[in-house]
N, C-alpha and C positions, 0 to 999 in steps of 0.2 A: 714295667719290669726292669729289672738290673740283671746285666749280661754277666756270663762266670765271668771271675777275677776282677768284675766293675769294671769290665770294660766297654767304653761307647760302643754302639754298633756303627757299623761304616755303611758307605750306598752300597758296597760287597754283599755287605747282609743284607741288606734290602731284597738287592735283587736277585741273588741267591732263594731268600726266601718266597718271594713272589712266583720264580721259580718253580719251589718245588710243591707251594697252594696249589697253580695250576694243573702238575702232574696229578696231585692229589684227587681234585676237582673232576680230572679225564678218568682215572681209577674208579669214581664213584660212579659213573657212568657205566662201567664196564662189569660183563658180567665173566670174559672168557680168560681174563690172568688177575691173577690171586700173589699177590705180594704180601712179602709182610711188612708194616711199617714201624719203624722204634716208636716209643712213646717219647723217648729226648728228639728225637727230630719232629714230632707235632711242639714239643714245648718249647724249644728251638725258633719254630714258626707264629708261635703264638706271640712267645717275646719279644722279636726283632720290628715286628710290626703293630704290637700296641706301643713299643716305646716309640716308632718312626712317627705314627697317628699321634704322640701326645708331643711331637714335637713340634709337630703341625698347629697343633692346639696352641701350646706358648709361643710360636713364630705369629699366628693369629691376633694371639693378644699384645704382641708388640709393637703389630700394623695398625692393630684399630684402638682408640681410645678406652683406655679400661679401667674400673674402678679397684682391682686388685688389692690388696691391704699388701704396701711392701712391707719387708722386712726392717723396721726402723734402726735395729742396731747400727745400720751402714751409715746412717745421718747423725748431726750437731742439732739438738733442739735446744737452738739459743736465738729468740726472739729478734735480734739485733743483727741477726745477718743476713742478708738479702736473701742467699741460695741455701739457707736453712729450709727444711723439708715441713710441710706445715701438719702439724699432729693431728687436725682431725680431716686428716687426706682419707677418703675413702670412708667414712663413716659420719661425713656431713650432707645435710637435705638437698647440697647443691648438687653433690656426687651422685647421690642414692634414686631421687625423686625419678629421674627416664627412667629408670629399670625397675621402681616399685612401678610405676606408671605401667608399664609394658608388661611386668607378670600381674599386674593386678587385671589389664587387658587381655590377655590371653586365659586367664580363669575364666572369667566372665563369657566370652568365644566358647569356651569348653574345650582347648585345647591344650592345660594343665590341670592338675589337681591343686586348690588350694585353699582346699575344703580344711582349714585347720577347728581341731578342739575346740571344742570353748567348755571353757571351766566354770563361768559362768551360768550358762544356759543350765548345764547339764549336773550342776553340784557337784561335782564328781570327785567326791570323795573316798572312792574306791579304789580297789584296784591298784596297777601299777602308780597312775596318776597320784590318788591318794595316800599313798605313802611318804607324795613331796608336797603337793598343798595338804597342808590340815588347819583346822581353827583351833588356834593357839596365839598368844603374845610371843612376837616374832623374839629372835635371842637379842640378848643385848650387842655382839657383834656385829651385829646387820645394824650398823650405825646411821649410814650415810647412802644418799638416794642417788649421784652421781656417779660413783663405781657401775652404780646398776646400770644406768641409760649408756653410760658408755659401754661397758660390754654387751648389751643387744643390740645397741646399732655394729658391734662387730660381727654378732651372730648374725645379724640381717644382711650385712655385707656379704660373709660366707654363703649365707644361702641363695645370694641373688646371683652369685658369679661360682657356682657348683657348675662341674660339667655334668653337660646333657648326652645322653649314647640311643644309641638308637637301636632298639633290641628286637627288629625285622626289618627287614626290607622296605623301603617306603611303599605303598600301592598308592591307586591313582584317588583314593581317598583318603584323607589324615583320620588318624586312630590314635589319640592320647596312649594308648597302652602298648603303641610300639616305641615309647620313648621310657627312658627312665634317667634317673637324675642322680650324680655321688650322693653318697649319707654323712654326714657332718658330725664326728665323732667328738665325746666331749674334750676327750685329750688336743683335739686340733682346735677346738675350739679356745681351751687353756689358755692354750701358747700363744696364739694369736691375740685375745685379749689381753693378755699379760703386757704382749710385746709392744702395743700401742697404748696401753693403760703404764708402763712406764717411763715410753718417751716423754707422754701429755705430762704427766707429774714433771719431768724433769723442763720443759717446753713451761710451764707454770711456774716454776721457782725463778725462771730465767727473766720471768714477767718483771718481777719485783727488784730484781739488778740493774734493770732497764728504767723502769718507771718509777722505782723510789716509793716501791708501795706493798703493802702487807696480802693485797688481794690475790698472787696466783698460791701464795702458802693456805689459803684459805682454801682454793679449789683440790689442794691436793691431800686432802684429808679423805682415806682410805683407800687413797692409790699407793702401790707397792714400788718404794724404791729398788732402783738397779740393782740386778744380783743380789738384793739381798734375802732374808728367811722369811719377809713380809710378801714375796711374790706367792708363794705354797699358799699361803692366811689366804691372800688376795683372791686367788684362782677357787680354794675350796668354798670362803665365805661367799661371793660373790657372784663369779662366771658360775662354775657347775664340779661337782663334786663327784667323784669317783670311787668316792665309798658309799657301801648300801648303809650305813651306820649313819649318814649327815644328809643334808645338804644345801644348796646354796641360797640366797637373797630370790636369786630370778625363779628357782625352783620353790620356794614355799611361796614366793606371792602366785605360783601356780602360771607364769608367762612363759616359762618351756618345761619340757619334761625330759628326761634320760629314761631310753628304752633299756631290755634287758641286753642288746647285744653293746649297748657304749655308746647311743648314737643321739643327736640330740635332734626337738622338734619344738617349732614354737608352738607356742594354743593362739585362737584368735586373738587373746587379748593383750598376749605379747606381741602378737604384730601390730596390733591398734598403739599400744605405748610406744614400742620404735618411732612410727610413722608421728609422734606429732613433733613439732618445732622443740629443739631444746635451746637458751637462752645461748649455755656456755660452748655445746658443740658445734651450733650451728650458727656461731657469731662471724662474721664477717669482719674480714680486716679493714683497717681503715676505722671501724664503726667506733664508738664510745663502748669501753669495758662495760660490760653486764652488769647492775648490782647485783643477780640473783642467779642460783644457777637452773633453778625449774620453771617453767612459765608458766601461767597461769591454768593452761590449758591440761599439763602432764599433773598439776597440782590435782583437780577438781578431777581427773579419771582416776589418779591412785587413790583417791579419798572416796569415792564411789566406786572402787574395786575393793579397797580394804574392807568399806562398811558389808559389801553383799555377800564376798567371801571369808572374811578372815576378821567375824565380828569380834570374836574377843579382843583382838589387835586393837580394833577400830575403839571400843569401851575402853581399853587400859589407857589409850592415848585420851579420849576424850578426857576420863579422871584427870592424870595429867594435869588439860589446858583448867580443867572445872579447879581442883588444888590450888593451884597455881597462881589463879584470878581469885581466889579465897582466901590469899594471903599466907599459904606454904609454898615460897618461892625460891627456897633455898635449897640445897643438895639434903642436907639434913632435915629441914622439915617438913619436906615433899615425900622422901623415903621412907619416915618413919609412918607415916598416912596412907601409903604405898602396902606395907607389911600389915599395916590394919583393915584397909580395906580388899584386901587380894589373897591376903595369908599367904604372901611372898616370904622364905627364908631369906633372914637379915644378910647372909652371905650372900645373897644373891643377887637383891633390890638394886645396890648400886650398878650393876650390870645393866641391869634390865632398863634402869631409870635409864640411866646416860646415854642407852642405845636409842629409846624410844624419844629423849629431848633431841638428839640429834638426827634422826630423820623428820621430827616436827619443824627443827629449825631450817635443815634444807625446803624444807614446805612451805618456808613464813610465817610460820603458824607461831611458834616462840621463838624468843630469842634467850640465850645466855650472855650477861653481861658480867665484864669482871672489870672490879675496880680492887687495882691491889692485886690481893689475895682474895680476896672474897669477891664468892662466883653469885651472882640472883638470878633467877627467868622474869620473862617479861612475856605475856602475852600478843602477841602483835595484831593476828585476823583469828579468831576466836571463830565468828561465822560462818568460816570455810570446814569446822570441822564439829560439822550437824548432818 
């Protein structure tokens, strides 16, 4: 809480208010004098001592080793400088793996819940849920599959390093439901994504000044430059959306969901896609540049999540690659094949197409080559998407 006029509180207020708990404490005990007490001096006490408690908390995590997502504004994401802050701080397997380790351990104990959804299992196309996964050809703005893996491993971030509160008194046996944990609101969630989704872009362009190479402009295809109108795009198409009229890439592949009060929650299977290796996030310095940016691994679960959940998605792409290898391999004669087989409006095909070659392409699945002016696809693993 923030004290009137924003002002800090001092050890004054501390101990003033510990203070007058005590008196309080002796009161409730008592049955032979009857005080009245203000309702501003309980709120008084309530303030001065959750803000001391959470400063306890950030004092906490200054002493011990934390995976925290800082705020990257404060850093230079330029490749080339030693004491350059490394972009995927805190949202790499090297960071994250002890503490999936440790709450996946304590699930297991029964001493969390983390008993998440599954969309899978349960088709759940109802309900809240159903209103963000449905079976549909994803929009053509859902381009690219790297936006996406980067902002869940931010969301998983967040969620592994949520404060814990303890909502009774401990007894001399542990009860999961004397604990409870923050809610992870999608707006926090935005920001946070945002603000490491455009370090990394910038940390990528800085690749190719360095190394004399076209590869970090390629990684940064659907990340939202600084300050700019493409951050809003970024955050609605993307992370999570905040209008009940849309929403996002992670929310129609149905790997979290936004409740009615703003708060977000993965399903199981967006925590299965966090946890596996990614090529580009969890590349290691020193190492040989990535050629690709999905591994094989996050490739063959999206493609068996698309086919179970979100078949039509999974047929529109397959036509697609089937098009394609049948010799309509051009923007033009892939679309107009597209409007006859789907009775897609001609206004719209191009959207659609472009979005869906370019998550295929992040997949390996095709590629777009351009020589000139003139763009072709190329099929590359065709068998990955059966």
């Amino acid at each position: 809480m923030v004290m009137m006029n924003d002002e800090r509180i001092t050890g004054k207020d501390v101990k003033y208010a510990r203070e007058v708990l005590g008196i309080l404490s002796d009161l409730s005990s008592q049955t032979y004098v009857s005080i009245d007490v203000p309702t501003s001096l309980i709120d008084y006490v309530e303030n001065v001592l959750e803000e001391h408690m959470m400063e306890g908390v950030h004092r906490a995590r200054e002493i011990n080793p934390s995976t925290i997502l800082r705020d990257r504004s404060e850093y230079y994401p330029i490749t080339g400088i030693g004491s350059s802050y490394p972009w995927n701080k805190g949202v790499s397997l090297e960071d994250l793996l002890p503490q999936i380790e440790s709450e996946e351990l304590a699930w297991h104990e029964g001493s969390i819940n983390l008993d998440f959804i599954s969309v899978t299992r349960s088709k759940a196309y109802t309900g809240l849920l159903g209103r963000q996964l449905e079976d549909r050809i994803l929009s053509g703005h859902l381009n690219r599959i790297f936006p996406l893996k980067l902002s869940i491993r931010v969301l998983m971030n967040l969620y592994l390093n949520r404060t814990k509160y303890l909502t009774d008194a401990p007894g001399e046996y542990f009860d999961p439901g004397d604990e409870a944990f923050d809610s992870i609101s999608a707006q926090d969630f935005r920001r946070a994504a945002l603000n490491v989704a455009e370090y990394a872009r910038e940390w990528f362009l800085s690749i190719d000044k360095f190394a004399n190479s076209t590869r970090g402009a390629e990684w940064t295809t659907g990340l939202p430059e600084k300050d700019g109108k493409s951050g809003e795009r970024f955050m609605a198409q993307f992370v999570a959306s905040i209008s009940k009229k849309s929403t996002s890439f992670l929310e129609q592949l149905g790997f979290i969901y936004v409740d009615d009060d703003g708060d977000v929650h993965f399903t199981q299977e967006g925590w299965t896609f966090a946890k596996y290796r990614s090529h580009l996030i969890d590349y290691s310095a020193g190492s040989l540049l990535p050629e690709s940016i999905l591994a094989n691994d996050e490739i063959i679960f999206l493609k068996h999540h698309i086919k179970t959940c979100l078949p039509k998605e999974f047929q529109f792409c397959r036509s697609i690659i089937d098009l394609i290898e049948g010799g309509h391999n051009t923007p033009k004669k892939l679309q107009a094949e597209l409007v006859k087989s789907f009775g897609i409006a001609e206004e719209s095909v191009n959207l659609l197409s472009n979005g869906a070659i370019g998550r295929l392409q992040d997949m390996m699945i095709v590629d777009r080559v351009k020589t000139g002016r003139k763009v072709t696809y190329e099929v590359k693993n065709s068998h990955i998407w059966n």
